[in-house]
C-alpha positions in Angstrom: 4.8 80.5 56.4 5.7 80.3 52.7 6.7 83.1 50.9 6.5 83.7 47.0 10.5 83.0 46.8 9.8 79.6 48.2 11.2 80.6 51.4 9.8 79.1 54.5 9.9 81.9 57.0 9.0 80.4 60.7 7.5 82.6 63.5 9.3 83.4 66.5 7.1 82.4 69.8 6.0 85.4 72.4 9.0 84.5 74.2 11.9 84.6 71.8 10.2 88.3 70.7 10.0 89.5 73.9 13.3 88.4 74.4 14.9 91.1 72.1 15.9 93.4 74.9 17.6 96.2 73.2 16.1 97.9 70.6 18.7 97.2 68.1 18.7 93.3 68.7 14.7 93.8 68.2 15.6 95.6 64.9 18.1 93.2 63.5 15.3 90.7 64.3 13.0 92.6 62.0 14.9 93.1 58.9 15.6 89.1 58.8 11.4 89.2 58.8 12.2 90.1 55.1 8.8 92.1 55.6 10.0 95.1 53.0 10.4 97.9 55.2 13.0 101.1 54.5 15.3 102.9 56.5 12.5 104.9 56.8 10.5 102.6 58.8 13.5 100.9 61.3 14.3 104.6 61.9 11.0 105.6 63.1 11.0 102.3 65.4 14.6 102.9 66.5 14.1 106.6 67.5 10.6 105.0 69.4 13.0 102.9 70.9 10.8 99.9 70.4 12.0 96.5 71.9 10.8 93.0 71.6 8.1 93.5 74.4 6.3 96.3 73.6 6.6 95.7 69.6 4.1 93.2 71.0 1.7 95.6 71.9 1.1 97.7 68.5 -1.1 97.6 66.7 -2.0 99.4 63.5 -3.9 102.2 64.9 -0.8 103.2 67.5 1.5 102.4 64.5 0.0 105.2 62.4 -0.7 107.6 64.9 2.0 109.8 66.9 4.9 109.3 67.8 5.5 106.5 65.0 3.3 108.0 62.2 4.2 105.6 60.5 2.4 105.4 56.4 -0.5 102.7 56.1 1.6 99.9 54.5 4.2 99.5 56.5 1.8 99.8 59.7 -0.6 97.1 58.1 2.5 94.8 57.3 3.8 94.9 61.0 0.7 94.6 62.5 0.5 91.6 60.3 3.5 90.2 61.8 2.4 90.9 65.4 -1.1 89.0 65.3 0.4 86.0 63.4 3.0 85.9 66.5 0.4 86.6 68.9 -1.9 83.8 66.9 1.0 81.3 66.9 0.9 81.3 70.9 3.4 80.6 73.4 
């Protein structure tokens, strides 16, 4: 994927995502996704304790509802990032 820097961003597979064991290795993942998110936002997924595998199973309506109550952009931009990994296959 081409960004409007002229970056090429590629996709990690189901596998190397799922790999992130520890939430912080998942979140250190994530900010090199250069996807525009605030302390805000990592905080929200870090108290959540989110991990590689079950980042894999938001979606935006979990994202924005309790516990992560997450706002509507940041939810639609990871969302994003999870069906473009899902899409990419194994």
């Amino acid at each position: 994927m081409s960004t409007s820097t002229g970056k090429t961003i590629s996709l990690p597979t189901i596998k190397e995502v799922e790999g992130y064991k520890t939430t912080e290795d998942f979140l250190e993942f994530l900010r090199k996704q250069d996807l525009g998110l605030d302390d805000d936002d990592f905080n929200i997924l870090r108290k959540q304790k989110v991990n590689g595998r079950n980042f894999l199973r938001l979606n935006v309506d979990k994202l924005i509802a309790n516990p992560y109550n997450l706002p509507g952009g940041p939810a639609e931009t990871i969302a994003e990032l999870i069906e473009k990994i899902k899409g990419e296959g194994q």
